[in-house]
N, C-alpha and C positions, 0 to 999 in steps of 0.2 A: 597202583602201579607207579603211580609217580611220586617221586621223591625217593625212590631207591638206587643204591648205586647198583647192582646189579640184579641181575635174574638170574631164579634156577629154577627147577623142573617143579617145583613147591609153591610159584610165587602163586600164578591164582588161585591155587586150594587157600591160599591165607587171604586172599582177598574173596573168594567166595563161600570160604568154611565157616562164615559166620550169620552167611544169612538164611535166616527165618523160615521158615515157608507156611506162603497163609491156607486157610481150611485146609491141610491135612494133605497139602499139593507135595508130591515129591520134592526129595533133595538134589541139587545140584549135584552130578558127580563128576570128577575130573575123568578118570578110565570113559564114560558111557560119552562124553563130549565130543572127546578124543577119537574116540571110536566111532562115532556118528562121520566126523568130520573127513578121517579115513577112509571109510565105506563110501562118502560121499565122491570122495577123489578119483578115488577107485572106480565107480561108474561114470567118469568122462573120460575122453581122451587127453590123458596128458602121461607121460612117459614114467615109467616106474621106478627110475635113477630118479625122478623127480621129488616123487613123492616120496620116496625113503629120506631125501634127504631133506627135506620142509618138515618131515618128523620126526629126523633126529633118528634115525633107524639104522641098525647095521647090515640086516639081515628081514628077507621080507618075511620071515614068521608070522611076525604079525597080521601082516595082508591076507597070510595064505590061511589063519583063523577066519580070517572076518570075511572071508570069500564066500564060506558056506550062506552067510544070511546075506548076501545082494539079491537082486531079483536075476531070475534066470535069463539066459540069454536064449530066442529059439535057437535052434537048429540051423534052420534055413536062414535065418538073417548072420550068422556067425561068420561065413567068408568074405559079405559086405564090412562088417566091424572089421575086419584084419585086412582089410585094403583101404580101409578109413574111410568109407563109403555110408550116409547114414541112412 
């Protein structure tokens, strides 16, 4: 990452498209990182104008994919969460 004059949406697949993986350990993938990091977002409390726009997002499509694999929320704790109550 250093010594470039800029960044695009490519730069760490080229810094990590090259590396290795020992005994047979998965590849790196930029989507599944991505995705991780999103889903992670996604279960704290921080506002969703936020997060769209730390990833570069126009539209929460994407969120509303990755909504289905979080973990569930009960029921009963659900009106606590929407008053920000933990």
């Amino acid at each position: 990452m250093l010594g470039r004059r800029t960044l695009n949406k490519d730069s760490l697949v080229d810094l990590y498209g090259t590396v290795q993986p020992l005994d047979g350990a998965l590849r790196i993938q930029q989507g599944r990182l991505r995705n991780t990091w999103l889903a992670t977002l996604m279960c704290e409390p921080i506002p969703l104008a936020a997060i769209l726009h730390a990833a570069g997002l126009q539209s929460a499509r994407t969120l509303s994919e990755l909504a289905a694999y979080l973990p569930a929320l009960a029921v009963d704790s659900a009106p606590k969460s929407l008053r920000g109550a933990a």
